[in-house]
C-alpha positions in Angstrom: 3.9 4.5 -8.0 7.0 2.8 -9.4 6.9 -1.1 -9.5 9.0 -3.0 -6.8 11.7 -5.0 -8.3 12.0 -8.5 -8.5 16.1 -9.4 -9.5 17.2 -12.6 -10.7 20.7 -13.3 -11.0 22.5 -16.3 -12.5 25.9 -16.8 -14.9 24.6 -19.1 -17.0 22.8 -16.9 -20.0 20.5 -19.8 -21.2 19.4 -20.2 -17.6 18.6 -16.7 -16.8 16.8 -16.2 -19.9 14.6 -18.6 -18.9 13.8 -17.1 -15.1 13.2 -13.8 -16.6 10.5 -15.7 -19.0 8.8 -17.3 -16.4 9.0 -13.9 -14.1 7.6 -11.7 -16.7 4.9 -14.3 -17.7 3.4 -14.6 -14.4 4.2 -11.0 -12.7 5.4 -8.0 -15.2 2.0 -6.7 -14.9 2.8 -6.0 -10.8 6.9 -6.0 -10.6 9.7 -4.9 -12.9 11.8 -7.4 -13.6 15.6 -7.0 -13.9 17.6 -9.6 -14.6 22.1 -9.8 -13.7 24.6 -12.3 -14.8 27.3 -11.9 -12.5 27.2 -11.2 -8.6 29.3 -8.0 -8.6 26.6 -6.7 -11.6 23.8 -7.7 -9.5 25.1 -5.7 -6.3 26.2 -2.6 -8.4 22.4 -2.3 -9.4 21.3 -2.9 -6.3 23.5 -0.1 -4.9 21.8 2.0 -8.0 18.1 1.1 -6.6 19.4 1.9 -3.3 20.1 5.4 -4.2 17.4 5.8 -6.2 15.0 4.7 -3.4 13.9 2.0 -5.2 11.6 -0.8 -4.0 12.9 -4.4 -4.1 10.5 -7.2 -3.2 12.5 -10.4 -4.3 16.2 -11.0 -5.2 16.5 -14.9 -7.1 19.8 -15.7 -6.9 22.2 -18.4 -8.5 24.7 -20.7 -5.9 27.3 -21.5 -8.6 28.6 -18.5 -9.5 32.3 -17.4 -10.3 34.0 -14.9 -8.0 30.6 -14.3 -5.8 28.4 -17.2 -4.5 24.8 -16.8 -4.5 25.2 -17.0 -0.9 27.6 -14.0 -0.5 25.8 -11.7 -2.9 22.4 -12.4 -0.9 24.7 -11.5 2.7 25.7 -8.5 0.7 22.1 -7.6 -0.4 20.7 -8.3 3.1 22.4 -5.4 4.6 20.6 -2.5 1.9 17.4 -4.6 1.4 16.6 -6.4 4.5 12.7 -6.7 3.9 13.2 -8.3 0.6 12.5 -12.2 -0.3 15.4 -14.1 -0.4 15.6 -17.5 -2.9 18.5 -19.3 -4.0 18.5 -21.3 -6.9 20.7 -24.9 -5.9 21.3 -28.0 -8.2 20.8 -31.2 -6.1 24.3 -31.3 -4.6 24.1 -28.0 -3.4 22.0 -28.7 -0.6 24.2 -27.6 2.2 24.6 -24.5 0.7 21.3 -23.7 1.0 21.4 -24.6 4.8 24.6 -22.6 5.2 22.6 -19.5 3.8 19.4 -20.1 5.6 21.7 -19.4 9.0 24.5 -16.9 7.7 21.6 -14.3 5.5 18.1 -15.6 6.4 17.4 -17.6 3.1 13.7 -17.6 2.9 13.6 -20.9 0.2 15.5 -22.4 -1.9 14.3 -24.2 -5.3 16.2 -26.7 -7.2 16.8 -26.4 -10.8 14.7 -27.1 -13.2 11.8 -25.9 -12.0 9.3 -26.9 -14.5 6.6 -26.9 -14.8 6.8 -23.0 -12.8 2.7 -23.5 -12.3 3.7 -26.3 -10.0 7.1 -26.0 -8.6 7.8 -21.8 -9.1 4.9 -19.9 -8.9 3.6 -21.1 -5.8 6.7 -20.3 -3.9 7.2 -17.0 -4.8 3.4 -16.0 -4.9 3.7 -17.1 -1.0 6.8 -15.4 -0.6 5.8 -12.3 -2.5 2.5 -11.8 -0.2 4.3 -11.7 2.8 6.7 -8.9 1.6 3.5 -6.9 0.5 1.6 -7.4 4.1 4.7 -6.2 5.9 6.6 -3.7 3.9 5.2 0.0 4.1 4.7 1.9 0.6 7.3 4.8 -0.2 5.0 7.7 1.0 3.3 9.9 -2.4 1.5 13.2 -0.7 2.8 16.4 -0.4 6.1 16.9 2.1 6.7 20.0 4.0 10.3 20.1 4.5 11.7 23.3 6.3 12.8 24.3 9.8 10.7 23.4 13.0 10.2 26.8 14.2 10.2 28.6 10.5 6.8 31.0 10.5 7.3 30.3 6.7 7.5 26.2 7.3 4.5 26.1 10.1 2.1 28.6 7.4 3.1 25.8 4.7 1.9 23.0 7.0 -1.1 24.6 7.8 -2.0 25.6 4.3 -1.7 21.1 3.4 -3.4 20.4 6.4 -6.8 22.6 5.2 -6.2 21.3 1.6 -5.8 17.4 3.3 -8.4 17.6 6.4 -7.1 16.9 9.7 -9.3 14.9 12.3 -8.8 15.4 16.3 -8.9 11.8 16.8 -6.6 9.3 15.9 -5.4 6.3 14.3 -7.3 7.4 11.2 -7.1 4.3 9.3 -6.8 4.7 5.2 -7.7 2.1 2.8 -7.2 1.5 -0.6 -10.6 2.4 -2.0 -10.1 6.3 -0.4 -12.2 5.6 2.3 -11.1 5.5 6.1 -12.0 5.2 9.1 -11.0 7.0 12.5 -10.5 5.7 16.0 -12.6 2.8 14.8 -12.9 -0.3 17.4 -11.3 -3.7 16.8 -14.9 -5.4 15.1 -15.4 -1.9 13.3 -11.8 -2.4 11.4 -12.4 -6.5 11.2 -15.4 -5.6 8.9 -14.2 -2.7 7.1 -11.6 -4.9 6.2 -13.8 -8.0 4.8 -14.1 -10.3 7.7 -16.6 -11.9 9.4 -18.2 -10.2 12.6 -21.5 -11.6 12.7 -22.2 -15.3 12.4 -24.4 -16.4 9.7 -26.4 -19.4 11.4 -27.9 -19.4 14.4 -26.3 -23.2 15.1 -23.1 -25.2 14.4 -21.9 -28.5 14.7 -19.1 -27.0 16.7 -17.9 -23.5 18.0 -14.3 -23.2 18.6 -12.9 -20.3 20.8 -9.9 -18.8 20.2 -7.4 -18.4 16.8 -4.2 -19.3 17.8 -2.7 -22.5 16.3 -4.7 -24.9 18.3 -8.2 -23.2 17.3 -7.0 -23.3 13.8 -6.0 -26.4 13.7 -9.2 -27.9 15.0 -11.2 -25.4 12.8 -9.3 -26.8 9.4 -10.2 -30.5 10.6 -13.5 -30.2 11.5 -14.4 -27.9 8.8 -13.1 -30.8 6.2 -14.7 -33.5 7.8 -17.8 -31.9 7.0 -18.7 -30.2 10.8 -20.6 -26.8 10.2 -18.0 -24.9 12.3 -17.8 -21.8 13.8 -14.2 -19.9 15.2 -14.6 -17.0 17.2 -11.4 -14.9 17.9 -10.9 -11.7 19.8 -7.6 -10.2 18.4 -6.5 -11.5 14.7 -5.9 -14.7 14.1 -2.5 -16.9 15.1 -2.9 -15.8 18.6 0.6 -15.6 20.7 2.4 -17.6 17.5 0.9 -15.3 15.0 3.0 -12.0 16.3 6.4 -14.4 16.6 9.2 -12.2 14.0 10.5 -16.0 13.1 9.4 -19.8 14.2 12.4 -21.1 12.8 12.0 -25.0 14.5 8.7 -25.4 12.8 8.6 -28.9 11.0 8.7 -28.3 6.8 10.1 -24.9 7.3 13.9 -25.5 6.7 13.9 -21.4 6.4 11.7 -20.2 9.5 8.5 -19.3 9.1 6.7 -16.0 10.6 4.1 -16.3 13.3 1.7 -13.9 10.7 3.0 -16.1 7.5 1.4 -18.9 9.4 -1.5 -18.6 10.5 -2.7 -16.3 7.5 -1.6 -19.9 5.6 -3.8 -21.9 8.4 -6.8 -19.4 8.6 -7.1 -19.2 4.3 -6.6 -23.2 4.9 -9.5 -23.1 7.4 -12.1 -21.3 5.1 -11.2 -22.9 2.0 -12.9 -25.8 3.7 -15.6 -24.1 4.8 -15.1 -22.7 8.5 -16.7 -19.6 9.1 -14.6 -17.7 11.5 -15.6 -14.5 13.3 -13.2 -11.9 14.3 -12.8 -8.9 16.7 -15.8 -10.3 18.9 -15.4 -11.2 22.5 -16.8 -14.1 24.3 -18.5 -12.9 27.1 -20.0 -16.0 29.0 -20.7 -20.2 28.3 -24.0 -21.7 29.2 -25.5 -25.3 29.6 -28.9 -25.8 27.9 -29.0 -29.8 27.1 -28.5 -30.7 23.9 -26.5 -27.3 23.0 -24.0 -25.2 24.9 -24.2 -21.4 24.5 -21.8 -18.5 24.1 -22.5 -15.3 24.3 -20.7 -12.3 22.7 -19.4 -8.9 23.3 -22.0 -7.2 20.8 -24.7 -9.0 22.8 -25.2 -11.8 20.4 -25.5 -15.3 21.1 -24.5 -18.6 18.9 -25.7 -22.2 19.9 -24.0 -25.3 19.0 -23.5 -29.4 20.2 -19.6 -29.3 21.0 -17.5 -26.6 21.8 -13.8 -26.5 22.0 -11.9 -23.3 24.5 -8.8 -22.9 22.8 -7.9 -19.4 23.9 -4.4 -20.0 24.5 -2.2 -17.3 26.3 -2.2 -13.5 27.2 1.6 -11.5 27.9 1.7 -10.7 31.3 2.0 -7.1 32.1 4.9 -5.3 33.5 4.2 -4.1 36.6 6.5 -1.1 37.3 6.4 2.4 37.6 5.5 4.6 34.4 4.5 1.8 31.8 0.9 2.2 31.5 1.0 5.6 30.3 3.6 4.3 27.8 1.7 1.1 26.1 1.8 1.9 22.6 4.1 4.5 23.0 7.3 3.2 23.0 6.1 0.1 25.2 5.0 -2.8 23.5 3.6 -6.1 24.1 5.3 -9.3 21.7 7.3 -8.7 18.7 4.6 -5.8 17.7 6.6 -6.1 13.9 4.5 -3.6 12.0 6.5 -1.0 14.5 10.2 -2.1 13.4 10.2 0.3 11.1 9.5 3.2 13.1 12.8 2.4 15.6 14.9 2.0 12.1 18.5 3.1 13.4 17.3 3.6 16.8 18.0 2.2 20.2 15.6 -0.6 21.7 15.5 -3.0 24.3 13.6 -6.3 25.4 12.9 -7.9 28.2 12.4 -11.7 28.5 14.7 -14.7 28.3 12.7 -17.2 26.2 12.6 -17.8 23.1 10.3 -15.7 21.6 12.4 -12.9 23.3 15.1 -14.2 21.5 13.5 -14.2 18.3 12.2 -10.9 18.8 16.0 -9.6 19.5 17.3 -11.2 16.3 14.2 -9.4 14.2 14.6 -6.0 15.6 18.6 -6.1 15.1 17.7 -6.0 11.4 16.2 -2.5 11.8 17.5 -1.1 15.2 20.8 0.4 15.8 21.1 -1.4 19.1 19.2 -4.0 20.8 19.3 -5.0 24.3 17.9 -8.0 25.7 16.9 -7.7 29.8 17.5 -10.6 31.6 17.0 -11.4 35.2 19.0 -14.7 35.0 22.8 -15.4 34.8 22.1 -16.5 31.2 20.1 -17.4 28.4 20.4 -20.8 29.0 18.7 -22.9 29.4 15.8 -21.1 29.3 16.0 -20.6 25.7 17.1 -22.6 22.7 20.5 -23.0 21.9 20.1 -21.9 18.1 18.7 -18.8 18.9 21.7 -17.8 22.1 24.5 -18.9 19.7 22.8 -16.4 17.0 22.4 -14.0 19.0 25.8 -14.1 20.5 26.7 -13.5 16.7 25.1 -10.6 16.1 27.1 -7.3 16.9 24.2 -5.1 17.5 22.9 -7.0 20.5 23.9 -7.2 24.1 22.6 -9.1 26.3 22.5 -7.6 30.0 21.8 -10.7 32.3 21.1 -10.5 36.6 19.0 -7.1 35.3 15.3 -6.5 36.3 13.7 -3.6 34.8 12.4 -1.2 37.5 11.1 1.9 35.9 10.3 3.6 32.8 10.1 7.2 32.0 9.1 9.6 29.2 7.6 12.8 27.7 4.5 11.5 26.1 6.7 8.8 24.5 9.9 6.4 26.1 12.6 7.4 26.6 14.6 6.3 29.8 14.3 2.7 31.7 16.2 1.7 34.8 17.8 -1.6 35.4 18.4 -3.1 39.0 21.5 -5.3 39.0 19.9 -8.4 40.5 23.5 -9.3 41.8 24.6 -6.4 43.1 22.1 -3.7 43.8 22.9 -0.9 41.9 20.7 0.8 39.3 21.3 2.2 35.9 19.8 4.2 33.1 19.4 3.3 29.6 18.1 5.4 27.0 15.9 3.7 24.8 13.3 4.5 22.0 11.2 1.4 22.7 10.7 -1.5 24.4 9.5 -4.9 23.7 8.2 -7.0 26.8 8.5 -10.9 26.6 7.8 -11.5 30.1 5.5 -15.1 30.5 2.0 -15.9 29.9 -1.2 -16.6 31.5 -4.1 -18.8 30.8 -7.1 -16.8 28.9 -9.8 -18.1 31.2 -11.4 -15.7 32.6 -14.7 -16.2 30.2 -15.3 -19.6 31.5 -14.1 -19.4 35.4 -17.1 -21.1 37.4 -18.1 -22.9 33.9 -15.0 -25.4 33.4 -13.0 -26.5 36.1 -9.8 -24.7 36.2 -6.7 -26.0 38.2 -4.7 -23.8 41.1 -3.0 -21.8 38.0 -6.0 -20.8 36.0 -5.9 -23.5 33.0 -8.5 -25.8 32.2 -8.6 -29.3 33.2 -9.1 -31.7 31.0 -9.9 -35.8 30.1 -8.2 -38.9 32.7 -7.4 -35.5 35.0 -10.7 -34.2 36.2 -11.0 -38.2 38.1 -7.2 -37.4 38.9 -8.4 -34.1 41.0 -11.7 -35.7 41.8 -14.2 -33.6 40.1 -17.4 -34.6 40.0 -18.6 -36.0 36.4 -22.0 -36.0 35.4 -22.2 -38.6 32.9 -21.6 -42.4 33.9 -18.9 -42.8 30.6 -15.6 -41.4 31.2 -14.3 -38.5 30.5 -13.3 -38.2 26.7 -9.9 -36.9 25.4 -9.7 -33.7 25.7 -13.3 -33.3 27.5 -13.6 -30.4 30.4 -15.5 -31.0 33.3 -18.6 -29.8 30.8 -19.8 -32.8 28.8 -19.6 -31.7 25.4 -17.1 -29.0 26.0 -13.7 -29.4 25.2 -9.9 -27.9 25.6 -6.8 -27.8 23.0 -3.7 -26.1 23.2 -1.6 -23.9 25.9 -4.7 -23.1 28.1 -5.1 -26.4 29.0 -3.7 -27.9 31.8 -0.8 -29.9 31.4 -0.5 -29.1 27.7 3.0 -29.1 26.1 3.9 -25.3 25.0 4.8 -25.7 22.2 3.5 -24.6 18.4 3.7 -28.0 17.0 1.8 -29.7 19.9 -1.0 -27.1 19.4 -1.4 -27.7 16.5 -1.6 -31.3 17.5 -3.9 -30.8 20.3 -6.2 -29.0 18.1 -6.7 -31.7 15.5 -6.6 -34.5 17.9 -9.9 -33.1 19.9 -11.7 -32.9 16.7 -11.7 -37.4 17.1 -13.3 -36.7 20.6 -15.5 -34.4 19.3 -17.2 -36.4 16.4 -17.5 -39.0 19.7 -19.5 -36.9 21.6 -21.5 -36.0 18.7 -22.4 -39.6 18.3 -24.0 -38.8 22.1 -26.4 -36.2 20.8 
């Protein structure tokens, strides 16, 4: 398999000399470097990789350059290489530059020059940077093609022939790894294993179980973890929950350039185990119990863990659409979130997305990147204010979206995949087709409670109250101390994040949420 390419571009010889040094030092053994010293020589051999179907992971790019910025020659390169890295190489008075291309080409970083030593102020950037181009960009395909005429006898004996030589199971996904071995229609703890994770804790007792993986859980996982808690965090899905399948957070604080939802919490969940957090993934929590000292949860595989404190941070599940001829459709061609590992399939296709928040909005300005056409749903007269204004003035920017507003989706039909949806005008009445290859459903959230309903007190909407609240709503408290920050009606059992009751949606405040309860629960531990 041919080496992706990493290009780095600059005028200045001396300079450029010295990035391919450091380059080839640190990754020649994984990448081919090639090196430009001009903008219009950089995007002929990217037109020449292009043709050549070659694989480019990271273009490093000059500002100051004569006749083509760094700037313009990254716009240009966006457009044949959207999934590559993009870094611009600034001076110190070039910092609005930088800015300019992080909203005009989707910089994703910018280092000032010099950079030494690279161990300190290169490396880790583009090591970052490189690892999210490898865990979402697919690998050119090496077997054997077939290429001939659907209905050829000659083509369909051909196919046959490769699919004796290859093996063909009835069931699918068959999942392929890169040892050779595989596994088919395995379930969500079978493929957590198989890919190294944790599915079985390895005490019987922790300081502290936290449920849910979404920035909160993480958060309070990383903090108790290095203030020396034997913690445990238990998460269904993958980590990152509702954040970690955002296309781009770009109003996260540090991130002048946006930051995934996956870039982020893979960052926060390596963060979490590096100080020692044991987290368990694919398992569901079936039920809570009280059993004074410890509180109980039990697990989908029938498994119980023990522990003094725990902390629900569970965060939010997509509402489903509720029309006619979705459900058969959920995973083909209906999807729930960004669902980025299928952008590539609907390269050059049609797509719509229903939602008028912001991570609807995000998830139109990711897919434009791919699709031929993106529609955003909305049932409101407009975007605003319903969604931040950075994201509606980009959008309004970008040609291949439209934005249908006073629409409510009302149907959806296809042949085994979609293929048609209707659209209500809300306004007026009348309905209308559009033919679409997918659709992406940003529709709300609801509190993931259902675990602990009759355990914690919940309020009229499903999320968990929490702290000065429960004397708010009168509950009745057992203990003859106060509720602590963050407490539930449970002593000992605590909430973080968006499925607590009057919690602040936001990532930020998560993330906030979830460190802050660790402070109540080294409190309660005091108690115990």
């Amino acid at each position: 398999m041919a080496k992706p390419v990493l290009l780095a571009v600059d005028d200045d010889r001396e300079v450029l000399g010295a990035v391919e040094r450091d380059l080839r030092r640190r990754y020649a053994d994984r990448y081919r470097i090639l090196t430009a010293t001009s903008g219009a020589e950089a995007l002929e051999a990217i037109r020449q990789l292009r043709k050549r179907a070659g694989s480019v992971a990271l273009f490093l790019v000059d500002q100051r350059m004569p006749q083509m910025t760094g700037t313009m020659l990254l716009c240009s390169a966006r457009k044949l290489y959207p999934e590559a890295m993009r870094v611009l190489l600034t001076a110190y008075a070039d910092t609005e530059a930088a800015i300019a291309a992080i909203n005009e080409c989707g910089l994703h970083h910018y280092l000032m020059k010099p950079w030494d030593p690279p161990e300190q102020r290169l490396y880790p950037v583009l090591d970052d940077l490189l690892a999210e181009w490898a865990a979402r960009v697919r690998p050119a395909f090496e077997g054997i093609r077939v290429v001939g005429s659907r209905w050829s006898p000659q083509s369909y004996a051909s196919r046959e022939l490769v699919v004796s030589i290859a093996g063909e199971s009835p069931r699918l996904p068959v999942v392929l790894f890169p040892d050779g071995s595989s596994l088919i229609a395995p379930d969500q703890a079978e493929l957590a294993g198989k890919a190294g994770l944790h599915t079985s804790a390895a005490r019987p007792f922790y300081d502290v179980v936290i449920i849910g993986g979404g920035p909160a859980g993480l958060a309070n996982a990383v903090y108790a973890a290095s203030e020396g808690l034997h913690a445990l965090l238990i998460e269904q899905h993958a980590p990152g929950g509702q954040a970690g399948t955002s296309s781009m957070i770009e109003n996260y604080l540090g991130f002048p350039g946006g930051v995934t939802g996956a870039d982020l919490a893979q960052r926060a969940a390596a963060q979490a185990r590096r100080f020692g957090a044991e987290m368990l993934v694919g398992r569901s929590v079936t039920g809570l119990r009280r059993e004074d000292p410890y509180r109980i949860v039990s697990l989908g595989d029938g498994k119980e863990v023990s522990s003094h404190a725990l902390v629900l941070a569970t965060g939010m599940a997509v509402r489903e659409l509720d029309i006619p001829g979705v459900a058969p459709l959920i995973g083909a061609g209906v999807y729930y979130g960004a669902a980025m590992s299928e952008a590539a399939l609907y390269r050059g296709q049609d797509v719509a997305i229903v939602g008028g928040a912001n991570s609807a909005g995000q998830g139109a300005l990711f897919f434009s990147r791919y699709a031929r056409s993106v529609t955003l749903v909305v049932r409101k007269p407009s975007l605003s204010p319903a969604m931040s204004r950075y994201l509606v003035d980009r959008i309004e920017a970008t040609e291949n979206i439209r934005v249908l507003t006073h629409s409510e989706l009302i149907e959806a039909r296809g042949d085994g995949h979609l293929e048609r949806l209707a659209l209500r005008d809300a306004a007026g009445g009348g309905t209308r087709w559009l033919d679409v290859a997918a659709l992406f459903v940003f529709i709300g959230v609801a509190p993931r409670t259902e675990a602990f309903a009759g355990f914690v007190e919940l309020d009229e909407k499903g999320f968990i109250v929490t702290g000065p609240d429960l004397s708010r709503r009168k509950v009745a408290w057992p203990l003859e101390r106060d509720p602590l920050m963050f407490e539930t009606s449970v002593p000992g059992v605590f909430s973080a994040g968006d499925v607590r009751s009057g919690a602040n949606r936001r990532i930020a405040a998560a993330v906030g949420e979830g460190s802050a309860t660790i402070y109540s629960v080294h409190r309660y531990l005091q108690t115990v």
